[in-house]
C-alpha positions in Angstrom: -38.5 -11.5 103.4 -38.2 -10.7 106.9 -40.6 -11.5 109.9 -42.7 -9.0 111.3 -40.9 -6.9 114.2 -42.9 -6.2 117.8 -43.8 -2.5 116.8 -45.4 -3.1 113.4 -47.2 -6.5 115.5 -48.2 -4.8 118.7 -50.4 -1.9 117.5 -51.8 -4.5 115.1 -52.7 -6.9 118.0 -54.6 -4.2 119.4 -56.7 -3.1 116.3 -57.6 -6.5 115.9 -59.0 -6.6 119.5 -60.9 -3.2 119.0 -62.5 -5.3 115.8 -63.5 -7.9 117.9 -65.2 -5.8 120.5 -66.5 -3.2 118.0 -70.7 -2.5 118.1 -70.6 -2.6 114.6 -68.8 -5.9 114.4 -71.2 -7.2 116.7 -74.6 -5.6 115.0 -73.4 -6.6 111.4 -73.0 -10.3 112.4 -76.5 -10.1 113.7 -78.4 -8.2 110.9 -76.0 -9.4 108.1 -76.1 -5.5 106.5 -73.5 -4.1 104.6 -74.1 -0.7 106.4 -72.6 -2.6 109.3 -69.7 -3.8 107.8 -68.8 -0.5 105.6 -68.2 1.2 109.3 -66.2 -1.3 110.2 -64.2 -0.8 107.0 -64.3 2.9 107.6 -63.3 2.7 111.5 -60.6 0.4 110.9 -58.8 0.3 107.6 -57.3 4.0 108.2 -55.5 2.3 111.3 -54.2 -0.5 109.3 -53.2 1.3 105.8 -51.5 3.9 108.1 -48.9 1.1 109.9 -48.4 -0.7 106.5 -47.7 2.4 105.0 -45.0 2.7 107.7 -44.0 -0.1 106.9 -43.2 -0.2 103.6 -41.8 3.2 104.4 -39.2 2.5 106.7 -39.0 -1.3 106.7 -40.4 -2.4 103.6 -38.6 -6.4 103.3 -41.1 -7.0 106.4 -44.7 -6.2 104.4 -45.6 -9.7 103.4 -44.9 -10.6 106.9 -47.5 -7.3 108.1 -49.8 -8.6 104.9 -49.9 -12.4 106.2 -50.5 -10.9 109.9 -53.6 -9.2 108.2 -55.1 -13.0 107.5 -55.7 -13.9 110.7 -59.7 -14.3 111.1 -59.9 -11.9 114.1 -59.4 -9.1 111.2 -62.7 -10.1 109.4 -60.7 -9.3 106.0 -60.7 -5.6 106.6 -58.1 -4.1 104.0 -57.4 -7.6 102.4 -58.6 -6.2 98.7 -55.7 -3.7 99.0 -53.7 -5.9 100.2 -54.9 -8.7 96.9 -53.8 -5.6 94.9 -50.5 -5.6 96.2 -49.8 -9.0 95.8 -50.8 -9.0 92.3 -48.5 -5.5 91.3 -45.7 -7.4 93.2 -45.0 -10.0 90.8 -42.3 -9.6 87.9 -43.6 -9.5 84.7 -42.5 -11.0 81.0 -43.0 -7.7 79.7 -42.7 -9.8 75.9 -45.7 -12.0 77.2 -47.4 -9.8 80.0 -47.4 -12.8 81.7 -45.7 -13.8 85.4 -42.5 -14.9 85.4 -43.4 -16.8 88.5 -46.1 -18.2 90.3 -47.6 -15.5 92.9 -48.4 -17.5 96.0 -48.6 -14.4 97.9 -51.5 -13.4 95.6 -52.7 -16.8 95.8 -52.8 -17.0 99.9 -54.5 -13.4 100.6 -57.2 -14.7 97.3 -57.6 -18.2 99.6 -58.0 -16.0 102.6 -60.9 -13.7 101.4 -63.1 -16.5 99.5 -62.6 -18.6 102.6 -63.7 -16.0 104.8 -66.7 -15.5 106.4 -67.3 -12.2 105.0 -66.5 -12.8 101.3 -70.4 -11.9 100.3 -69.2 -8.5 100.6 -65.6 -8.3 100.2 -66.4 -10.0 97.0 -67.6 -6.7 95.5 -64.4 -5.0 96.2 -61.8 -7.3 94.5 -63.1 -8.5 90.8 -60.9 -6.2 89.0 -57.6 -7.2 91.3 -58.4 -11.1 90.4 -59.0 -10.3 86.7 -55.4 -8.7 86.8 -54.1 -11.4 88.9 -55.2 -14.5 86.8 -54.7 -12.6 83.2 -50.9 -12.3 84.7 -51.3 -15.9 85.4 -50.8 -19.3 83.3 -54.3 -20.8 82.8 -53.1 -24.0 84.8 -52.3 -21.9 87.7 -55.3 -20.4 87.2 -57.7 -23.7 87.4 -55.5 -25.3 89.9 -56.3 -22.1 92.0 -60.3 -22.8 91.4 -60.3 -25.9 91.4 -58.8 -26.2 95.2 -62.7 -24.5 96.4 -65.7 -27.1 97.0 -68.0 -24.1 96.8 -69.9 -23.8 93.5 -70.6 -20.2 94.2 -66.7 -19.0 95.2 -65.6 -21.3 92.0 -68.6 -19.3 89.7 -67.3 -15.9 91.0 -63.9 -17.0 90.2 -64.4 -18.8 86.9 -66.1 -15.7 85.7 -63.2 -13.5 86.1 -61.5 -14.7 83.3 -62.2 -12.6 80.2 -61.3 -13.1 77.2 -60.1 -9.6 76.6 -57.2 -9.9 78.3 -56.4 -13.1 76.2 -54.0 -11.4 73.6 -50.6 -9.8 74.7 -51.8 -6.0 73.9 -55.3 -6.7 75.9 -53.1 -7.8 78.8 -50.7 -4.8 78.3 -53.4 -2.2 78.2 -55.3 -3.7 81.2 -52.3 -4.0 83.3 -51.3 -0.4 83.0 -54.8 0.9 83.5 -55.0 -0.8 86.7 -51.5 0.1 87.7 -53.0 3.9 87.5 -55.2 3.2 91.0 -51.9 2.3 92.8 -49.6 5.6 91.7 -49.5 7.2 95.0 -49.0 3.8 97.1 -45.8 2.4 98.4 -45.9 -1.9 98.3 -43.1 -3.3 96.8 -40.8 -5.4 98.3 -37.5 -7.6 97.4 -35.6 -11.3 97.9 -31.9 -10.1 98.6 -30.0 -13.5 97.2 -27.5 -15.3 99.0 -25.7 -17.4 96.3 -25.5 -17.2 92.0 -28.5 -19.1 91.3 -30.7 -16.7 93.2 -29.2 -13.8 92.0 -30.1 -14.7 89.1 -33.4 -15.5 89.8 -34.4 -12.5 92.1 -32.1 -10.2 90.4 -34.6 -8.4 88.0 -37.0 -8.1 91.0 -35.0 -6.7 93.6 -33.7 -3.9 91.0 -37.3 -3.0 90.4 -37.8 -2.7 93.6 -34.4 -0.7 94.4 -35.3 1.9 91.7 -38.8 2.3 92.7 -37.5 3.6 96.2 -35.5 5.9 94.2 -38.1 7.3 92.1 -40.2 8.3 95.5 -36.5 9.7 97.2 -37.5 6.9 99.6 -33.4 4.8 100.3 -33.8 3.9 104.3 -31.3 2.4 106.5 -33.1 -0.7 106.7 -32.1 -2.3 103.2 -28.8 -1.0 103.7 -27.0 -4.1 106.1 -28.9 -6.2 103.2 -27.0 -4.4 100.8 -23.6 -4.6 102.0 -24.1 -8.5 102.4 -24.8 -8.5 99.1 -21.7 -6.4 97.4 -19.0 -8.2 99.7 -20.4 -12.1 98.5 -17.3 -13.0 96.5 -19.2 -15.3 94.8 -21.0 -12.6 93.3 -17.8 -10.7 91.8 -17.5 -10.4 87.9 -21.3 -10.6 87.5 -23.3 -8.0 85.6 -26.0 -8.3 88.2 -23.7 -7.7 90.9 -22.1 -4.8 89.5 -25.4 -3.6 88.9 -26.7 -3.2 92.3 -23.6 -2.2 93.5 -24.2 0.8 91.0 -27.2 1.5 92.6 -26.0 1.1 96.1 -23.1 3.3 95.3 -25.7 6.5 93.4 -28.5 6.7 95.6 -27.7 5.5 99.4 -26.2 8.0 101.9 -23.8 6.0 103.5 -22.1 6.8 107.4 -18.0 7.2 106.9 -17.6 3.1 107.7 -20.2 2.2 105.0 -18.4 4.5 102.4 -15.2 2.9 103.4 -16.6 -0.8 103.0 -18.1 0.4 99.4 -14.9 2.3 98.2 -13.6 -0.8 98.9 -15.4 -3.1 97.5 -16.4 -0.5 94.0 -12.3 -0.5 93.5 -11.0 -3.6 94.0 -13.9 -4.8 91.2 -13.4 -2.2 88.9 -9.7 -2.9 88.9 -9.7 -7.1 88.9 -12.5 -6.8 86.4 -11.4 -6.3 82.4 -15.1 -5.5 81.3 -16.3 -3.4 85.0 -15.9 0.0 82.7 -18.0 -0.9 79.6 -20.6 -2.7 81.6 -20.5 0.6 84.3 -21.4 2.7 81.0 -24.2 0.5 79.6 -25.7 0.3 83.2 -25.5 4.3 83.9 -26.7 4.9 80.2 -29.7 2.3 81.1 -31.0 4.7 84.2 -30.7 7.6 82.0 -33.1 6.0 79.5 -35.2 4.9 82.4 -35.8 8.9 83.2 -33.7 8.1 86.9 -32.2 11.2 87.8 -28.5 11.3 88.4 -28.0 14.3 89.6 -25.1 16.1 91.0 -25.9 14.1 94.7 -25.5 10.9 92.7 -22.5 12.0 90.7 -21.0 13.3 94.0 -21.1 10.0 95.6 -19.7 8.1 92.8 -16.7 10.7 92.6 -16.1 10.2 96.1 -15.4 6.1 96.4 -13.3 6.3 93.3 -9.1 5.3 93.4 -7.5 8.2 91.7 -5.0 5.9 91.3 -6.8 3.3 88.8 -6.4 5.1 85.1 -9.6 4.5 83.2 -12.5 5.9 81.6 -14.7 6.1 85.0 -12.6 8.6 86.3 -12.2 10.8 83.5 -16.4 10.9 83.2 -16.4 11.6 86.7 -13.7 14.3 86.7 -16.0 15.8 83.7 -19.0 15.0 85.8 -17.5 17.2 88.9 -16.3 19.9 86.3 -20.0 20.4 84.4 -21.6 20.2 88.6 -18.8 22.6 90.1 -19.1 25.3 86.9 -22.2 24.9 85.0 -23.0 23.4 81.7 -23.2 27.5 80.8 -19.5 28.1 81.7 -17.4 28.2 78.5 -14.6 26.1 80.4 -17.8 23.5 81.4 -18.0 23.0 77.5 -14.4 23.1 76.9 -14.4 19.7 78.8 -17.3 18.3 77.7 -15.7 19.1 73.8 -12.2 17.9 75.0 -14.0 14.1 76.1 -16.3 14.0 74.1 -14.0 14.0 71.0 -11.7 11.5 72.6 -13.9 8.8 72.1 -15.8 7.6 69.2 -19.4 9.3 68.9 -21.3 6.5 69.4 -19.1 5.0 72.3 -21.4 4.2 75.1 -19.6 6.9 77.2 -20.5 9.7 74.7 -24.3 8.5 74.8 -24.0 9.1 78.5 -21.7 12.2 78.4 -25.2 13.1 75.8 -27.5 12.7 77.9 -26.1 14.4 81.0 -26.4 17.4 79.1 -30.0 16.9 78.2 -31.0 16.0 82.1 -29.6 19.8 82.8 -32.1 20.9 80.5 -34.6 19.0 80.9 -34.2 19.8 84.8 -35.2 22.8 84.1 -37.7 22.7 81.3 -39.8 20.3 83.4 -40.0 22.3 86.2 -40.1 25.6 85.3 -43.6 28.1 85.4 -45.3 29.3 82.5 -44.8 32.6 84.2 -40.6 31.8 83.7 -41.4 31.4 80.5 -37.8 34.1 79.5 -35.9 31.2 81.0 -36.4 29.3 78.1 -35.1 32.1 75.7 -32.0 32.1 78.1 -31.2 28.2 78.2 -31.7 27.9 74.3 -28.6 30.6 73.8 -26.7 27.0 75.1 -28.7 24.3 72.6 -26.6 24.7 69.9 -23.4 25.0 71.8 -24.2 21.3 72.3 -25.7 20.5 69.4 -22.3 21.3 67.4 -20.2 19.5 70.0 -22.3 16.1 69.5 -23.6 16.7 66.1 -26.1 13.9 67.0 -29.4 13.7 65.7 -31.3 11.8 68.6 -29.8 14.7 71.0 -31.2 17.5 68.7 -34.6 15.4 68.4 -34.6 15.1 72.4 -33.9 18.9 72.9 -37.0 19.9 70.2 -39.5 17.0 71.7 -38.9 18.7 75.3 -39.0 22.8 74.3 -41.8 22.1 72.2 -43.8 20.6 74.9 -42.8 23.4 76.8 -43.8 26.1 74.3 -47.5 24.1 73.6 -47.7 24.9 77.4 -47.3 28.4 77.3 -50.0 28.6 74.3 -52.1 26.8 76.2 -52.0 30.0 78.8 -51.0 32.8 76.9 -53.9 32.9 74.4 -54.5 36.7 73.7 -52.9 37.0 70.3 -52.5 40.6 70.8 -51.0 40.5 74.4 -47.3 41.1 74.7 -46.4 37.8 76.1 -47.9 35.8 73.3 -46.1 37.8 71.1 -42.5 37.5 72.7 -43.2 33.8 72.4 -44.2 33.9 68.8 -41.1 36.2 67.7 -38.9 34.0 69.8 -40.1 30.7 68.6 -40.3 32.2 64.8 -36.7 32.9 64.6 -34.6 30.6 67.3 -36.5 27.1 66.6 -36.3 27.8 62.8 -32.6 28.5 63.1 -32.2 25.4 65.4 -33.8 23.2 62.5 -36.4 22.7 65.3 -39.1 24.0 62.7 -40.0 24.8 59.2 -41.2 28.3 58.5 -44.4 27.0 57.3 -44.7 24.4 61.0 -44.0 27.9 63.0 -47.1 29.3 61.2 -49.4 26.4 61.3 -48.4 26.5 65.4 -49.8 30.1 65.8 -52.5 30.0 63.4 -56.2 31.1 64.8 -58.4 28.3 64.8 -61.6 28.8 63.5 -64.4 27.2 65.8 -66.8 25.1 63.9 -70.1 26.7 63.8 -73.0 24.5 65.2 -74.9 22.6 63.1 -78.8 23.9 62.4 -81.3 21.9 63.7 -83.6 20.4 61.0 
């Protein structure tokens, strides 16, 4: 973590000074009503979400530092429950256990700060949930070392009764966790150790590349993180390591790099993947990985990879790549596109790694599309299914076929979902369409395709007595 820079502390300073001097501040300490206090909360916590939103925008390895600058009394613990929910997402999970695999003492400080405040009567009613969440994450030692450190009976009741015992089994944990993830969707808050040696790569690893990919599922990659990067990619101590490959693959898909930073990575990328016997098959498993995750690698990330690689170093990367440029630079519609694709594919085994990859490529292209199309486009998908079984033949591979039906059927049960005159033209183009091509596609049975368009007779209310 990095320490706080003057512009996120300055315009911090400030707010907590118009706190200080604030009318309502001043009225709710005398009457002690939560009217007071809520326009406080209403005045001020706009101000301070805004700057740690830029900052975990722009300079996100600096928000515990703007989190712990929050605790300071002269804030009267005005967007510490957000913060306490923060804190509590941030940890990595066992996903086996639902449990953390660490102690979070960042959870533990801002939890310390609020019950210790002077105002925890009422910020008490805005965090029960976020201390359920955090202590169900929690070993039960951690836990009662936690309660145990407050000589308030009332602050250790409230505590102690946060511990339910639904959230004792590992599904009642899982179910909990991912409801209250839900409230967070739209927020930005995680942050990342970048390690200096093996033993903390190791340790921080799995954190750091959940926090990597979470920038990339919200198109958020900043310059900030990238000097962290490079540190990290050139530590020769590092080389040979799955973990270090690993976030150099990320580095080298998702971050626009200046000329000099390209050079550095090219550099770097090639002298590993030639010095390294197993850089291919672990490259393979690690892009295949992303494409189960649902991260996009798109032509921009393909693009980059193409463009740090040694032509000179013979090996499988470069002849996925060179397929990779061919499918971008024609189409997977072109009949040269597929030419290639047939040509690779069949030059390695079917269920090689790089097939499963090469696999599901193909399927992003469609699902591209599929996924973002309107129900009004709906003649698009009669176009892109002319290509399905082009594919399917080339792979004759169950689990792409499967893939293909899962994402046109959720597609089609959209359109029936608008298109719901029977007699109209457009429900009928669909029907005919669907009838024919997903029954020749082994997408549906005859008697499936009726059962999907048959009326449904609306149950008739029950008389009353």
């Amino acid at each position: 973590m990095l320490p706080l820079d003057d512009k996120y502390f300055e315009p911090l300073e400030q707010i907590a000074g118009e706190i200080q001097a604030s009318e309502d501040l001043a009225t709710y300490l005398e009457e002690e009503e939560d009217e007071f206090f809520n326009n406080l909360k209403e005045a001020f916590e706009p101000k301070i979400q805004a700057i740690h939103r830029s900052v975990a925008e722009n300079d996100p390895l600096q928000i515990e530092a703007f989190e712990k600058a929050l605790l300071h009394d002269a804030f009267e613990g005005l967007f510490l429950p957000r913060v306490l929910g923060f804190a509590a997402l941030r940890g990595e999970i066992n996903q086996e256990t639902m449990k953390y695999v660490r102690p979070q003492e960042h959870f533990k400080e801002v939890l310390l700060a609020i019950c210790n405040s002077a105002n925890f009567d009422i910020l008490r009613k805005r965090i029960g949930q976020t201390i359920q969440v955090g202590f169900f994450l929690s070993s039960n030692i951690w836990v009662a070392n936690l309660i145990n450190e407050f000589s308030n009976k009332r602050i250790r009741n409230f505590l102690t009764s946060q511990r339910l015992d639904r959230y004792r089994t590992v599904p009642g944990r899982a179910e909990g966790y991912t409801r209250y993830m839900r409230q967070f969707k739209n927020e930005i808050y995680q942050s990342a150790v970048f390690p200096e040696n093996k033993a903390e790569l190791q340790v921080y690893y799995n954190k750091l590349k959940q926090f990597l990919l979470s920038r990339f599922q919200i198109n958020n990659v900043n310059a900030s993180v990238v000097p962290h990067m490079k540190k990290l990619i050139e530590n020769k101590e590092f080389f040979g390591m799955r973990e270090h490959l690993e976030i150099m693959a990320l580095y080298a898909n998702f971050f626009d790099l200046s000329e000099e930073d390209q050079k550095h990575l090219k550099e770097l990328f090639n002298k590993n993947r030639e010095t390294n016997p197993e850089f291919a098959q672990m490259w393979f498993e690690f892009t295949l990985e992303l494409h189960n995750r649902a991260i996009d690698l798109d032509k921009a990330a393909d693009s980059r990879i193409s463009a740090i690689l040694d032509p000179s170093i013979k090996d499988d990367i470069k002849d996925y790549y060179g397929l990779m440029d061919t499918l971008h630079e024609k189409g997977y519609m072109d009949e040269g596109a597929q030419e290639a694709v047939k040509v690779y594919y069949h030059s390695h085994s079917g269920l090689s790694t790089e097939n499963e990859c090469v696999r599901r490529a193909i399927y992003n292209y469609f699902a591209r599309l599929l996924n973002n199309i309107e129900t009004s486009d709906y003649t698009e998908l009669f176009e892109v299914s002319k290509y399905y079984g082009i594919y399917m033949q080339i792979f004759g591979n169950q689990k792409f076929n499967q893939d293909l039906e899962h994402l046109s059927m959720k597609y089609v049960r959209k359109l029936l979902k608008v298109y719901v005159d029977k007699r109209g033209k457009d429900y009928q183009d669909i029907k005919k369409f669907v009838s024919t091509t997903f029954v020749d596609l082994g997408f549906l049975k005859p008697k499936e395709v009726v059962e999907l368009f048959k009326s449904r007779r609306k149950r008739k209310p029950k008389e009353s007595k």
